[in-house]
Residue, then its C-alpha position, 0 to 999 in steps of 0.5 A: x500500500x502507497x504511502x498518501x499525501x507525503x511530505x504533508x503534515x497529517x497531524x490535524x488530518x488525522x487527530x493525532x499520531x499513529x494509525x491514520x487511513x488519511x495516509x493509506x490503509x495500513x500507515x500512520x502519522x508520524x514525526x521523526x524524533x517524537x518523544x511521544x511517539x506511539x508503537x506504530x511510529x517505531x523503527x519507521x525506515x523513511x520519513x519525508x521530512x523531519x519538520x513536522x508529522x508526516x504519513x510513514x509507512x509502519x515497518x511492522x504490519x502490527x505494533x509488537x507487544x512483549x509477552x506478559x510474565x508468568x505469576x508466580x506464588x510462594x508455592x514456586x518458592x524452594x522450601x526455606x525461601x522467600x519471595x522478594x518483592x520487586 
């Protein structure tokens, strides 16, 4: 899928960073640099501009997730230990 309308700023067109069908289905808004940039925007290979938010291409089809940890209780523990609360 073509990345739409680049080197425009998609901030207003799309209300905000991240996935935007403003910039083609699949894409998203994104602005080089973003400290608050969301999982969409992440490892992004080209930007148009650095100025503003612009329509990227995702370089993942979906935001990567980490797995969750597995719960463990006192009973994992060996006899005589303890849990360390973290």
């Amino acid at each position: 899928v073509e990345v739409k309308h680049e080197g425009q700023d998609c901030f207003e067109f799309c209300g905000g960073r991240g996935s935007c069908n403003w910039c083609g289905e699949g894409n998203a808004c994104c602005k080089y640099g973003d400290h608050f940039d969301v999982s969409e925007c992440r490892a992004v290979v080209y930007y148009s501009t650095l100025e503003h938010h612009v329509c990227v291409k995702p370089s993942f089809p979906k935001p990567l997730t980490m797995p969750a940890l597995p719960r463990v209780d006192e009973t994992d523990c060996a006899e005589g230990l303890v849990m360390d609360p973290v």
